[in-house]
DSSP file (Angstrom, degrees, kcal/mol; ACC not computed):
  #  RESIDUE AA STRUCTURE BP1 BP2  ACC     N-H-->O    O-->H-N    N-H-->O    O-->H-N    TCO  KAPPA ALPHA  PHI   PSI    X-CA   Y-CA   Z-CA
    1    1 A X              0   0    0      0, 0.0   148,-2.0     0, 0.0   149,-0.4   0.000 360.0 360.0 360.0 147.2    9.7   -4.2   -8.5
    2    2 A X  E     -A  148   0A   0     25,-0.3    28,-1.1   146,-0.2     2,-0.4  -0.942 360.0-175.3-119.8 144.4   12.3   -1.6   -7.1
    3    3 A X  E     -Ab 147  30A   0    144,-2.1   144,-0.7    -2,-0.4     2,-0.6  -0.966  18.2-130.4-135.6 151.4   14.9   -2.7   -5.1
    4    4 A X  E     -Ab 146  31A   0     26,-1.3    28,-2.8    -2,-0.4     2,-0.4  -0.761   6.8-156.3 -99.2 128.9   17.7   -0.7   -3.2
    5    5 A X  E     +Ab 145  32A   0    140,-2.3   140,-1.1    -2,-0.6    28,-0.2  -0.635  22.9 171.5 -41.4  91.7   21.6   -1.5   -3.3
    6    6 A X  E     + b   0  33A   0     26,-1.4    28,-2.4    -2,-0.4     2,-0.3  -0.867   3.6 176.1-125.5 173.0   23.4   -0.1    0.0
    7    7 A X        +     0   0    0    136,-0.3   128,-1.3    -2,-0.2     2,-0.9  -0.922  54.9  18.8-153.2 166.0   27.2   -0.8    1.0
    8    8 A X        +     0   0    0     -2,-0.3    28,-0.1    26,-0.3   126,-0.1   0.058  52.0 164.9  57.3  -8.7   29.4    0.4    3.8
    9    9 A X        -     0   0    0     -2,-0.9    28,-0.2    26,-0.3    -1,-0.1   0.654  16.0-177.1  31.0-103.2   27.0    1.7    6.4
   10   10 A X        -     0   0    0     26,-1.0    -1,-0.2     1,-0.2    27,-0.2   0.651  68.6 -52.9  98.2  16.2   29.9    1.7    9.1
   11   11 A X  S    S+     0   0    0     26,-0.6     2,-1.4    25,-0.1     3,-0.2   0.575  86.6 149.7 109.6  -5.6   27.7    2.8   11.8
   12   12 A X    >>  +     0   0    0      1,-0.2     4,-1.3     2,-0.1     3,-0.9   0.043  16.2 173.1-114.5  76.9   26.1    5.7   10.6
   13   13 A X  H 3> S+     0   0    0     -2,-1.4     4,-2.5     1,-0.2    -1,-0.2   0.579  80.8  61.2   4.9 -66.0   22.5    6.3   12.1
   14   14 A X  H >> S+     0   0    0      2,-0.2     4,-1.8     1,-0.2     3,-0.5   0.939 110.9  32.6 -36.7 -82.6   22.3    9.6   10.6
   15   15 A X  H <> S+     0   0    0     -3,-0.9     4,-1.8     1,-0.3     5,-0.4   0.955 118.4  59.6 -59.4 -45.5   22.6    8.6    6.7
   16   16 A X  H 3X S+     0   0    0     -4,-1.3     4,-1.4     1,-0.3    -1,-0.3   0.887 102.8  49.0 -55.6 -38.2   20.8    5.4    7.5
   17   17 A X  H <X S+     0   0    0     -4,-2.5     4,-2.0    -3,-0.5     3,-0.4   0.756 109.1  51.7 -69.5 -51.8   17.9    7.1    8.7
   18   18 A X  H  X S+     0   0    0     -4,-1.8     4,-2.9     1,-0.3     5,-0.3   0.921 108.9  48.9 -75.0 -53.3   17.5    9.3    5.8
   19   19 A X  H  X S+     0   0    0     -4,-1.8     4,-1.9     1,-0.2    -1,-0.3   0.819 112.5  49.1 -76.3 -16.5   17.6    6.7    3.3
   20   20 A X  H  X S+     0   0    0     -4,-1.4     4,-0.9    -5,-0.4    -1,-0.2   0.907 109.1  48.5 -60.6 -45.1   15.1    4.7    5.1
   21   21 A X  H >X S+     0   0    0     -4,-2.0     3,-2.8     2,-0.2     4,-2.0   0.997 113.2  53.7 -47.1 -68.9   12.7    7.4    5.5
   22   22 A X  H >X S+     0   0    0     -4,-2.9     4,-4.0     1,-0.2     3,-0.6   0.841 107.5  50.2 -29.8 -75.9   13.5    7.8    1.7
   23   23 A X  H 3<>S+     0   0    0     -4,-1.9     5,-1.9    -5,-0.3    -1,-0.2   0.437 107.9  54.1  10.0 -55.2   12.7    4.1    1.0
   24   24 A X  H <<5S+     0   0    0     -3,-2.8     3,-0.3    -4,-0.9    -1,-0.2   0.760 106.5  48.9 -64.7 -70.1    9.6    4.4    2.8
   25   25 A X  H <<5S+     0   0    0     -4,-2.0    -2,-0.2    -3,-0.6    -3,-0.2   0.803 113.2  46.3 -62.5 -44.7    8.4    7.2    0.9
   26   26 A X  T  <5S-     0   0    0     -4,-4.0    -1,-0.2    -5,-0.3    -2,-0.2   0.590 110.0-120.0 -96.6  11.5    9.2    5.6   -2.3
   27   27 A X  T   5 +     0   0    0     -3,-0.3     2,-0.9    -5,-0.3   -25,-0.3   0.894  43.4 177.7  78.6  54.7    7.5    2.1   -1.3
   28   28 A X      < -     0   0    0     -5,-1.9   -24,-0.3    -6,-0.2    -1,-0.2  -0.400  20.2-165.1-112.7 105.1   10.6    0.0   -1.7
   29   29 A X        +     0   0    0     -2,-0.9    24,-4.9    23,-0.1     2,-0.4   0.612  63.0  21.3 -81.3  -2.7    9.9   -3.1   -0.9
   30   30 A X  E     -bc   3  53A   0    -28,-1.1   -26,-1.3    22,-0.2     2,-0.3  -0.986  48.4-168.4-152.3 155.3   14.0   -5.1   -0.3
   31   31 A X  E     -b    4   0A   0     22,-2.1     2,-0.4    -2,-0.4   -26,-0.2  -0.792  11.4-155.4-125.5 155.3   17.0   -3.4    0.3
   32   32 A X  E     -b    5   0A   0    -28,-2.8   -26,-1.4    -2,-0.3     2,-0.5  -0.938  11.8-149.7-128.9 177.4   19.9   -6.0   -0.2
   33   33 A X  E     -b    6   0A   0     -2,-0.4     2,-2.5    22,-0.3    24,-2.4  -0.707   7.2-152.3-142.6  73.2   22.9   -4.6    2.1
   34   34 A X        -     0   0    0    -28,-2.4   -26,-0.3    -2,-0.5    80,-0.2   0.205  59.6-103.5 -62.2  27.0   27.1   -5.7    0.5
   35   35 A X  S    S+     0   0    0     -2,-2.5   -26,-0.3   -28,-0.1   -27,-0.3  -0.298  86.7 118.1  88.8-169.5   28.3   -5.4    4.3
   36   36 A X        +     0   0    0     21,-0.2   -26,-1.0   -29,-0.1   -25,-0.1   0.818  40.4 135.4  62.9  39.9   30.1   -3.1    6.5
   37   37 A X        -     0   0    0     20,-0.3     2,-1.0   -28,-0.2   -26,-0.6   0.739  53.2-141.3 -59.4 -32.8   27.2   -2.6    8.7
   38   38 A X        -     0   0    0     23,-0.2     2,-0.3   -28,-0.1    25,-0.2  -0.802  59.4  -9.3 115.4 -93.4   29.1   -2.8   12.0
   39   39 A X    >>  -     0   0    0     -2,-1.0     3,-2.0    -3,-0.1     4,-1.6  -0.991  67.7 -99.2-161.8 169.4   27.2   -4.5   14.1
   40   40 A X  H 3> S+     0   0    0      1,-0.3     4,-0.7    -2,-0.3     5,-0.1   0.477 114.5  52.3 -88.1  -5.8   23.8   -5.9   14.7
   41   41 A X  H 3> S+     0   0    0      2,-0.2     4,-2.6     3,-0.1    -1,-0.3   0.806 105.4  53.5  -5.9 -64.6   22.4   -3.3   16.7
   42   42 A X  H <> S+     0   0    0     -3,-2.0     4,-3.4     1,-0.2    -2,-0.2   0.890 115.1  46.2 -86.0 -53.2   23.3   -0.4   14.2
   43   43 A X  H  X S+     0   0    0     -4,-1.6     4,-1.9     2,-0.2    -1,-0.2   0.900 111.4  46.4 -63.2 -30.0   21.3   -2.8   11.7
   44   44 A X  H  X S+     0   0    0     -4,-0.7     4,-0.6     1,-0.2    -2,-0.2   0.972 123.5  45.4 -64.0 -51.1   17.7   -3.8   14.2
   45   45 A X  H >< S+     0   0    0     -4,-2.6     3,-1.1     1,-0.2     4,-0.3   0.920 112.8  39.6 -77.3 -26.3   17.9    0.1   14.7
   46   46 A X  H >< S+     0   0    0     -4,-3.4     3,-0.9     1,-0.2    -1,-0.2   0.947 126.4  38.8 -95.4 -33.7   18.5    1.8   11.1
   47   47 A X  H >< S+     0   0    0     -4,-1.9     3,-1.0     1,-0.2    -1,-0.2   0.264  94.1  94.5-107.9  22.6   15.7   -1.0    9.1
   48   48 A X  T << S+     0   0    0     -3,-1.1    -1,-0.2    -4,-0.6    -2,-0.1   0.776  92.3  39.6 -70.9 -14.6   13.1   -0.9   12.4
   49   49 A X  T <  S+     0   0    0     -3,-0.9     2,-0.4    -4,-0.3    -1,-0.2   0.243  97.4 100.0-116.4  48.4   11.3    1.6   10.7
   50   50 A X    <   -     0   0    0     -3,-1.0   -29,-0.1     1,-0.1     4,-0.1  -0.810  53.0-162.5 -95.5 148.1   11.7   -0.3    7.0
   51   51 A X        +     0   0    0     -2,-0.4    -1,-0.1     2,-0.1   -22,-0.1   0.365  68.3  74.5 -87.3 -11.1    8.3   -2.3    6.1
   52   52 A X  S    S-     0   0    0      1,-0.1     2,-0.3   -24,-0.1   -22,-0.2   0.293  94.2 -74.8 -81.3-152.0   10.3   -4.4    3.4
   53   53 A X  B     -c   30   0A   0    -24,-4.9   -22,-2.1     2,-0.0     2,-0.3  -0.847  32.8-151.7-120.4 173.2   12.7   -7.0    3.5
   54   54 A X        +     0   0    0     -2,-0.3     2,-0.3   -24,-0.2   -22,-0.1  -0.728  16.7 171.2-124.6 147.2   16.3   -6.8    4.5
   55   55 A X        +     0   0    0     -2,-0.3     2,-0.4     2,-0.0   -22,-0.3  -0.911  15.3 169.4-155.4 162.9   18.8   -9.2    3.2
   56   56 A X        -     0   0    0     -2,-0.3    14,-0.5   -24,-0.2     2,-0.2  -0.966  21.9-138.7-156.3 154.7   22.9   -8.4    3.9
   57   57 A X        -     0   0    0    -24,-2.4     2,-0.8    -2,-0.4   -20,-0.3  -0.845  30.1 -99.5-115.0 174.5   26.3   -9.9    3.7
   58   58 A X        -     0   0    0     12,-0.6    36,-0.2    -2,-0.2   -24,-0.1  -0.755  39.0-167.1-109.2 130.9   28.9   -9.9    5.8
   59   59 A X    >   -     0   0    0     -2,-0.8     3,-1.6    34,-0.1   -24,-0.1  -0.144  33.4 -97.4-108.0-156.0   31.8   -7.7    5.7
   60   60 A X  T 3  S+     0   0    0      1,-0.3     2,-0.7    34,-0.1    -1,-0.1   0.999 115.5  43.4 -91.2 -36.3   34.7   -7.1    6.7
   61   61 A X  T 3  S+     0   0    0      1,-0.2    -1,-0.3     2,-0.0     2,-0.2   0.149  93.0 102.2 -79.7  43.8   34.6   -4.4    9.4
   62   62 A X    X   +     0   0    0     -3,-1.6     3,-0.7    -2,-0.7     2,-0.3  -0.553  55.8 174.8-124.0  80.6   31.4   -6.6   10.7
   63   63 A X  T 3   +     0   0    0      1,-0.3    -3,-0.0    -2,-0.2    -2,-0.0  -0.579  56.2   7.6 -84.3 139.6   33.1   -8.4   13.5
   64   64 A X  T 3  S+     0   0    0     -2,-0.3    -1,-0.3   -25,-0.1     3,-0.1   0.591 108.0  87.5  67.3  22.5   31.3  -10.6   15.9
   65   65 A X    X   +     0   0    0     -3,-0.7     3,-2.1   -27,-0.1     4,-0.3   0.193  36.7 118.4-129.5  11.4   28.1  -10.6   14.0
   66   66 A X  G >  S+     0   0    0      1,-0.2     3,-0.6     2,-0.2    -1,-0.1   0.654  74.8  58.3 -54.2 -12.1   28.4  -13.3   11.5
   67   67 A X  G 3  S+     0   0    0      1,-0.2    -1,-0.2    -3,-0.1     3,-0.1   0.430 106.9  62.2 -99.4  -1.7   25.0  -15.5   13.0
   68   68 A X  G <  S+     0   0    0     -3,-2.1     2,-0.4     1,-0.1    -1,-0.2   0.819 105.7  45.7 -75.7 -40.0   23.5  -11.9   12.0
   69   69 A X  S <  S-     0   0    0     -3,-0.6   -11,-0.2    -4,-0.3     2,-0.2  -0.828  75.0-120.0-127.9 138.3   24.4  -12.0    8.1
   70   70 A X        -     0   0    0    -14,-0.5   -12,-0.6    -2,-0.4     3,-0.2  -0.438  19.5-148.4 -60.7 129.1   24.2  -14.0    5.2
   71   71 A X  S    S-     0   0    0      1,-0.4     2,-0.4   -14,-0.2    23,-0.2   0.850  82.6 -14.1 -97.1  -1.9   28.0  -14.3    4.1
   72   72 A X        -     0   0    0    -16,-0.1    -1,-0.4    21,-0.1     2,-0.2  -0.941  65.6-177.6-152.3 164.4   26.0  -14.5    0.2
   73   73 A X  E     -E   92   0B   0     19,-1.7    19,-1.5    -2,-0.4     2,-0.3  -0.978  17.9-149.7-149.8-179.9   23.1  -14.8   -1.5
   74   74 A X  E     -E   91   0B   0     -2,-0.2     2,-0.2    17,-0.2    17,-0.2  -0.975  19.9-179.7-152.7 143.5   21.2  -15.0   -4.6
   75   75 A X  E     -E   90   0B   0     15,-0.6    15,-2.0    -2,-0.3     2,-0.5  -0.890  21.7-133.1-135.1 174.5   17.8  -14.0   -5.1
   76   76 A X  E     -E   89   0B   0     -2,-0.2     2,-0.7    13,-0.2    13,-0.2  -0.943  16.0-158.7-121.8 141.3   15.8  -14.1   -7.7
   77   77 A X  E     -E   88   0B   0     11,-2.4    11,-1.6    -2,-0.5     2,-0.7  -0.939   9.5-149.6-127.1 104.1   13.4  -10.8   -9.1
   78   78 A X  E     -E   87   0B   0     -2,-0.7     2,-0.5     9,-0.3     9,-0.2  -0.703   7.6-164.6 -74.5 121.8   10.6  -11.2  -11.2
   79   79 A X  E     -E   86   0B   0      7,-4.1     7,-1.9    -2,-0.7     2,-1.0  -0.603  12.4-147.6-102.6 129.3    9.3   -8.6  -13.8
   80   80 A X  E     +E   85   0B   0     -2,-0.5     2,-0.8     5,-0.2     5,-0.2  -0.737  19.1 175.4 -95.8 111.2    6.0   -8.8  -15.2
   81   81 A X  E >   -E   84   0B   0      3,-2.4     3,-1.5    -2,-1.0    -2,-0.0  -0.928  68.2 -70.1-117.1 133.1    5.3   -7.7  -18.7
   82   82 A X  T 3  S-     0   0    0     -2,-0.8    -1,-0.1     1,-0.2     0, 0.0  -0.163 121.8  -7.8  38.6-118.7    1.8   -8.5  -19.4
   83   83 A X  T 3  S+     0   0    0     -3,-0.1    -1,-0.2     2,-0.0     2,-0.2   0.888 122.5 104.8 -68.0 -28.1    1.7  -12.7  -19.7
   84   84 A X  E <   -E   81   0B   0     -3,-1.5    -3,-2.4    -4,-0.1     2,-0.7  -0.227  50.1-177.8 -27.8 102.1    5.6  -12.3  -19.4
   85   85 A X  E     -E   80   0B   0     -5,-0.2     2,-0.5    -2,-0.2    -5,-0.2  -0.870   7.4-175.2-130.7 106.0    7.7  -13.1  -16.4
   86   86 A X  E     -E   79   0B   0     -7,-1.9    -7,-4.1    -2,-0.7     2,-0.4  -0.833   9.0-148.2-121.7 166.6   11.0  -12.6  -16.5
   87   87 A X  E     -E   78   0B   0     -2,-0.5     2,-0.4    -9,-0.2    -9,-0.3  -0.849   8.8-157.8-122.8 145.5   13.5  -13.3  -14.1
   88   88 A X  E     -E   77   0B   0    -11,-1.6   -11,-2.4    -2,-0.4     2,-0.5  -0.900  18.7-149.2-136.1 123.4   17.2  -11.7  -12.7
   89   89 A X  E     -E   76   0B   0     -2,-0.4    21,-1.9   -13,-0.2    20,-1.7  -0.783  27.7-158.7-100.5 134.2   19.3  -14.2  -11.0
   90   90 A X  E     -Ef  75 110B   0    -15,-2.0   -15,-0.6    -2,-0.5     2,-0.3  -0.957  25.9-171.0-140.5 173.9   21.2  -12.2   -8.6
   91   91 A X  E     -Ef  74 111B   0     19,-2.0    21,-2.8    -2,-0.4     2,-0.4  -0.997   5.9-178.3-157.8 113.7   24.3  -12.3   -6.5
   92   92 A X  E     +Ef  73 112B   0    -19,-1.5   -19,-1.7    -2,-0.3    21,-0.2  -0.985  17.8 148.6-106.4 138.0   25.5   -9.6   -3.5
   93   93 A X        -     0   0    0     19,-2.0   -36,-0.1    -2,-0.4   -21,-0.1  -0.618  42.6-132.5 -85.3-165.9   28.8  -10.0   -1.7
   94   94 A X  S    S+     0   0    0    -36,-0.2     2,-0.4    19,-0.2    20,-0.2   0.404  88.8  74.6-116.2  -3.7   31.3   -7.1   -0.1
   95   95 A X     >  -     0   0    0      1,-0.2     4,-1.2    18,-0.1    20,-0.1  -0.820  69.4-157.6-117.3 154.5   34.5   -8.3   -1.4
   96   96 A X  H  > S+     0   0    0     -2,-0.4     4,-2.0     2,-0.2    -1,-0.2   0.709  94.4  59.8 -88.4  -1.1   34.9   -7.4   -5.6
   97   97 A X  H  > S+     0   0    0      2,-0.2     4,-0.9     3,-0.1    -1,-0.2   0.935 110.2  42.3 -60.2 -53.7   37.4  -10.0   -6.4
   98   98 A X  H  4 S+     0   0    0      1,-0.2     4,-0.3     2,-0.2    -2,-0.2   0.625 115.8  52.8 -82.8  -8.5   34.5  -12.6   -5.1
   99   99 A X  H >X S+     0   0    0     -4,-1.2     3,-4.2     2,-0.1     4,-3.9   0.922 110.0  49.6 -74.3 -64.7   31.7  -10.4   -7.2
  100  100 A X  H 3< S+     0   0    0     -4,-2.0     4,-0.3     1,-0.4    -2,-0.2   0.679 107.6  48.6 -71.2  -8.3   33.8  -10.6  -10.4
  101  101 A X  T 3< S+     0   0    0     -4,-0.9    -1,-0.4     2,-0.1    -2,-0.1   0.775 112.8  48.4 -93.8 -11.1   34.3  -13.9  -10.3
  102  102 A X  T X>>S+     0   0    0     -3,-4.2     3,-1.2    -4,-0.3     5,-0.8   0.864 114.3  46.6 -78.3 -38.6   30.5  -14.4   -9.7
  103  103 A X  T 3<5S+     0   0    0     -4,-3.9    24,-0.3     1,-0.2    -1,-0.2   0.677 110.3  54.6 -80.0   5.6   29.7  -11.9  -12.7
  104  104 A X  T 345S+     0   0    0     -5,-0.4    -1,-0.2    -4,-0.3    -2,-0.2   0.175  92.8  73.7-111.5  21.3   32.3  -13.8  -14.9
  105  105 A X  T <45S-     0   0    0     -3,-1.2    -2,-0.1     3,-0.1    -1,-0.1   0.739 100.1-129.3 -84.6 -44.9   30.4  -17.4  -14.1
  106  106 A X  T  <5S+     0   0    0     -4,-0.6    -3,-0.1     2,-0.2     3,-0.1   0.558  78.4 110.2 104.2  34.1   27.7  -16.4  -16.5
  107  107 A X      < +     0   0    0     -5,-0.8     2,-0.3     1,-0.1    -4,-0.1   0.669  64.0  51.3 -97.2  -8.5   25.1  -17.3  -13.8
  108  108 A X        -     0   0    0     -6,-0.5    -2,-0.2     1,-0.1   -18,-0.2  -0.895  56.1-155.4-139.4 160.0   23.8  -14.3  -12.8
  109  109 A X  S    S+     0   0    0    -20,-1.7    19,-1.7    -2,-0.3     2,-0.3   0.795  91.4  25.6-111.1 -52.5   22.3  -11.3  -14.5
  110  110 A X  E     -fg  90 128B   0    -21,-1.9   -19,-2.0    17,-0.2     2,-0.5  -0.991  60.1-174.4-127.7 112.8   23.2   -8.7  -11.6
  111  111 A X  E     -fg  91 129B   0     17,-2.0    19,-1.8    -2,-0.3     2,-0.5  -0.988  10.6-162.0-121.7 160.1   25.8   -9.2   -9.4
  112  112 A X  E     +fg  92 130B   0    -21,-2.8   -19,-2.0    -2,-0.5     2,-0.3  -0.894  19.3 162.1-124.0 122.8   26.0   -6.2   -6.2
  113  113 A X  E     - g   0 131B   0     17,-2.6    19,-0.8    -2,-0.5    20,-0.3  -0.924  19.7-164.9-140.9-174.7   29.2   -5.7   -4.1
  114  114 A X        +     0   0    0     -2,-0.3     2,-1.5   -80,-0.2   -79,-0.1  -0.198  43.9 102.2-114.3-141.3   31.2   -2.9   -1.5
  115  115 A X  S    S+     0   0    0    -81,-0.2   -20,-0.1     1,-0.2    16,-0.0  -0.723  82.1  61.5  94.1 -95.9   34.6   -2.6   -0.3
  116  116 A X  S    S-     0   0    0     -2,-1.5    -1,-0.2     1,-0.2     3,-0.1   0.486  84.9-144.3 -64.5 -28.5   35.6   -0.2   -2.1
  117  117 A X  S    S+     0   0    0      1,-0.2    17,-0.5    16,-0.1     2,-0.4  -0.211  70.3 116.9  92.6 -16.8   33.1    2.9   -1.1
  118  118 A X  S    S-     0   0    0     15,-0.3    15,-0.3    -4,-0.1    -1,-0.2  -0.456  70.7-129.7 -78.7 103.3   33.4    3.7   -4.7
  119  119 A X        +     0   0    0     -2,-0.4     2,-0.3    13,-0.2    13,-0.2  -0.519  41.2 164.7 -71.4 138.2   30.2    3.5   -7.0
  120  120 A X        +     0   0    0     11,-1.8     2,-0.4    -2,-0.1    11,-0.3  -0.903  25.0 173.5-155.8 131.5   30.9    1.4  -10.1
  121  121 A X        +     0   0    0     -2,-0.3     9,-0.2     9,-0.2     2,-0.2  -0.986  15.9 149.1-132.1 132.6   29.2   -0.2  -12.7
  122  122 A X  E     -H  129   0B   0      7,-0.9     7,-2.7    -2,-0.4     2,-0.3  -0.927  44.6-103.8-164.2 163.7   31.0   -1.9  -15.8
  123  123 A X  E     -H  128   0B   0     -2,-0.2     2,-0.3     5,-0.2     5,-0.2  -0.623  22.4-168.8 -97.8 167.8   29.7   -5.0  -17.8
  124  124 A X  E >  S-H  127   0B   0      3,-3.6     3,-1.6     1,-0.9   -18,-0.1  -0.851  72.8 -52.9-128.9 105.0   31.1   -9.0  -17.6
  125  125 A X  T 3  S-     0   0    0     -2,-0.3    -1,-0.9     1,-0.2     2,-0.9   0.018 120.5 -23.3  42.4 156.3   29.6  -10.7  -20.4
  126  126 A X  T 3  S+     0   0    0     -3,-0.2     2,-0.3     2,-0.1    -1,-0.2   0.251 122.3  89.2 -25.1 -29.5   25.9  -10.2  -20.2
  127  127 A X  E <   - H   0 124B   0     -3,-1.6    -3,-3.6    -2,-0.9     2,-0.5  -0.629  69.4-131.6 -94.5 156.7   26.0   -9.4  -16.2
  128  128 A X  E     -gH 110 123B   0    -19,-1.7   -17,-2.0    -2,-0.3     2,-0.3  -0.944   8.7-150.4-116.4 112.0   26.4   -6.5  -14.8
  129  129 A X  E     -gH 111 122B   0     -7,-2.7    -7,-0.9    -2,-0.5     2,-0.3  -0.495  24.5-179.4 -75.0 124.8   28.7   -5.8  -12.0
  130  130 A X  E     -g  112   0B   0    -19,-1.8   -17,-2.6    -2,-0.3     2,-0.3  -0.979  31.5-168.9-131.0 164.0   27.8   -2.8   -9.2
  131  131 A X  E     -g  113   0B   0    -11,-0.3   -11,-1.8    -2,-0.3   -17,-0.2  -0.981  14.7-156.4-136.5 125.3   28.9   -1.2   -6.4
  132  132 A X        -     0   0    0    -19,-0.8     2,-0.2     1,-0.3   -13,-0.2   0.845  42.5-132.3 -76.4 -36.2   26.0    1.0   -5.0
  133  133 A X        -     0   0    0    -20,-0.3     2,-0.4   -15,-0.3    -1,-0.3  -0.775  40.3 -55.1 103.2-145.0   29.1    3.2   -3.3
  134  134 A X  B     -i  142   0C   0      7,-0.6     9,-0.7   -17,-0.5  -126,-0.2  -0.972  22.2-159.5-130.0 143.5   28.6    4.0    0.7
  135  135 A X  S    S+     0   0    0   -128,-1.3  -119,-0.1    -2,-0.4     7,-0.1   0.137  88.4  73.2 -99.6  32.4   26.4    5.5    2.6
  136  136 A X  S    S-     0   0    0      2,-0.2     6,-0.2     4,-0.1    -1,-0.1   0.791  95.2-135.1 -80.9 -59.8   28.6    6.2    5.5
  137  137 A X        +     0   0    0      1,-0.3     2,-0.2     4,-0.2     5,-0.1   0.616  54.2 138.3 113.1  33.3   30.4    9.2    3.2
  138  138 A X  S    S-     0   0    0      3,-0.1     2,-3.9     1,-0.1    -1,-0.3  -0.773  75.4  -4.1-104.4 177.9   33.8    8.6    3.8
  139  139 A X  S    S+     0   0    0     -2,-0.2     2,-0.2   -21,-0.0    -1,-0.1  -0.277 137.0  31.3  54.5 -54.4   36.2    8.8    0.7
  140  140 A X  S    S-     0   0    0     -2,-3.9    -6,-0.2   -23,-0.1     3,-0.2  -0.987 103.0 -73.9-133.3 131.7   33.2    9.4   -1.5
  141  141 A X        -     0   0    0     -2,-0.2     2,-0.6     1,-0.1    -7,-0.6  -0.055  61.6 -96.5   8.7 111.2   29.8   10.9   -1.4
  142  142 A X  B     +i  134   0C   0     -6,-0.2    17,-3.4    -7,-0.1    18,-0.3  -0.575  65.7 142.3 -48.5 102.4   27.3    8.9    0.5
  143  143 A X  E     - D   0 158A   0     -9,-0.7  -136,-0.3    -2,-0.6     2,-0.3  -0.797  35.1-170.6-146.9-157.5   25.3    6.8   -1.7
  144  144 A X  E     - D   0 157A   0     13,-0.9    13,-1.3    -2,-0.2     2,-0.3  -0.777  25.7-109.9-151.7-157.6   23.3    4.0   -3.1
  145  145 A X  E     -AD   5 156A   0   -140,-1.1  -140,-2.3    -2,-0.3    11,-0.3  -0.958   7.8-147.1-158.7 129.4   21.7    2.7   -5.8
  146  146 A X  E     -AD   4 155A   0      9,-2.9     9,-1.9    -2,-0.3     2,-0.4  -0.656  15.1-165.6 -74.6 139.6   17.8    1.9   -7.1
  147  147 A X  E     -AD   3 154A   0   -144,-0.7  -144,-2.1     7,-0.3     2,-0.5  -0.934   2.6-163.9-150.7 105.8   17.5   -1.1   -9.3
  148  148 A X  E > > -AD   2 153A   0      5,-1.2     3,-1.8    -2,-0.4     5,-1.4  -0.914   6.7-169.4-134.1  86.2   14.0   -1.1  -11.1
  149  149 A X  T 3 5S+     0   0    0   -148,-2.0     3,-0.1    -2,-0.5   -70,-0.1   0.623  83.4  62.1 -56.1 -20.7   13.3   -4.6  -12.5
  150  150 A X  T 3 5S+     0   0    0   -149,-0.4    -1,-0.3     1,-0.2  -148,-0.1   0.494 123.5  23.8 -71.9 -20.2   10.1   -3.4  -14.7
  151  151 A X  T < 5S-     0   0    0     -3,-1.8    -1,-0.2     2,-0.1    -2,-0.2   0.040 102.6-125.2-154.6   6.9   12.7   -1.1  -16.7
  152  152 A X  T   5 +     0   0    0     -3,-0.1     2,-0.3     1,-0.1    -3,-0.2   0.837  62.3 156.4   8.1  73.2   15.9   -3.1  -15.9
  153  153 A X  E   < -D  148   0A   0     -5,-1.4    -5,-1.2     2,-0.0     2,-0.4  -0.834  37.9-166.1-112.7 150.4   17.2    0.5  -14.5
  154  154 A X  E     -D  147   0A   0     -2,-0.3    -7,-0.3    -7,-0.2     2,-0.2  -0.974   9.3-178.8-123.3 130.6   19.6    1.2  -12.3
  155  155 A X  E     -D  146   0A   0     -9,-1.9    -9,-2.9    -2,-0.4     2,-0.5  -0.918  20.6-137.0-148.6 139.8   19.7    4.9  -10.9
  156  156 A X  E     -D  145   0A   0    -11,-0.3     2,-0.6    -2,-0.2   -11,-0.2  -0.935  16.5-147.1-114.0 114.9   22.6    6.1   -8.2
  157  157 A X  E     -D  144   0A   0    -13,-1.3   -13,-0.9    -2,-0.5     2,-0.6  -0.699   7.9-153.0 -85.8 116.9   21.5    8.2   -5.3
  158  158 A X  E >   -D  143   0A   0     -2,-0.6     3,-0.6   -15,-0.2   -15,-0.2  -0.878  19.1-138.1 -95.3 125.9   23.6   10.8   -3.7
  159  159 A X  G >  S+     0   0    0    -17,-3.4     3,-3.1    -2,-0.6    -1,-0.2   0.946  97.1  46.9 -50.9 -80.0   22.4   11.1    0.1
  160  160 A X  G 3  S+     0   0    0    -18,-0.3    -1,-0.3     1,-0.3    -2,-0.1   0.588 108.0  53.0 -74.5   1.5   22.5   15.0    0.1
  161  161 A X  G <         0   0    0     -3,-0.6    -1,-0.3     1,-0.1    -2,-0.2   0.150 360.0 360.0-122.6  47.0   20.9   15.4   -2.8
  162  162 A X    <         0   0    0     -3,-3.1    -2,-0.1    -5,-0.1    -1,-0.1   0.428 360.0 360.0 -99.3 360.0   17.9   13.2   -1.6
């Protein structure tokens, strides 16, 4: 199973739209979403033309829209090798203080956060902390990040060179 990573949105149709179409194209079926979306408009319109599932948290420049977002979650991903099923407890927020204390709990496998706009990936004891970056494209590039449970891969997309 692939799923995709996004952070920081902020509002921007444009990049959302490209990386759904992308999405699409590569049959990915849940996006999870570390906040900064805006607002719950900007989210019905950029995932109306996703088939998958959607899952977000709420950040901080997403005012008045908390009954929109999940303020965490954990899901869980199963990879099938042959009779084998194994499984990645995971964890998104937006803020990385409240990610690194989740990846330093030793519950979770994967834990996904924002904030910062910054792509980053570094280990805590056996989990593995990310930040997908942003796909608005302030500060930094606009990107995200693929997370390929079959291959336990993680691959970082840069928007303009999609």
């Amino acid at each position: 199973m692939k799923l995709a990573i996004i952070s920081d949105s902020h509002d921007n149709m444009a990049n959302f739209k490209k990386i759904v179409d992308w999405l699409e194209k590569e049959k990915i079926g849940l996006v999870i979403h570390c906040g900064d979306i805006s607002s719950p408009q900007t989210m019905r319109r950029a995932f109306s033309d996703f088939s998958g599932e959607v899952k977000a948290s709420l950040g901080n420049a997403d005012f008045g829209v908390a009954e929109e977002y999940e303020q965490s979650a954990k899901i869980k991903v199963f990879s099938n090798f042959g009779e084998l099923f194994l499984v990645k407890k995971i964890a998104f927020v937006h803020y990385p203080d409240i990610a690194e204390n989740l990846a330093k709990s030793g519950k979770y496998d994967l834990v996904f956060y924002g904030h910062t706009h910054k792509p980053w990936e570094e280990k805590q004891g056996s989990c593995r902390l990310i930040n997908p970056g942003n796909i608005a494209g302030t500060f930094y590039k606009a990107s995200f990040a693929v997370y390929d449970s079959e291959k336990d891969e993680l691959d970082l997309k840069i928007l303009e060179l999609l």
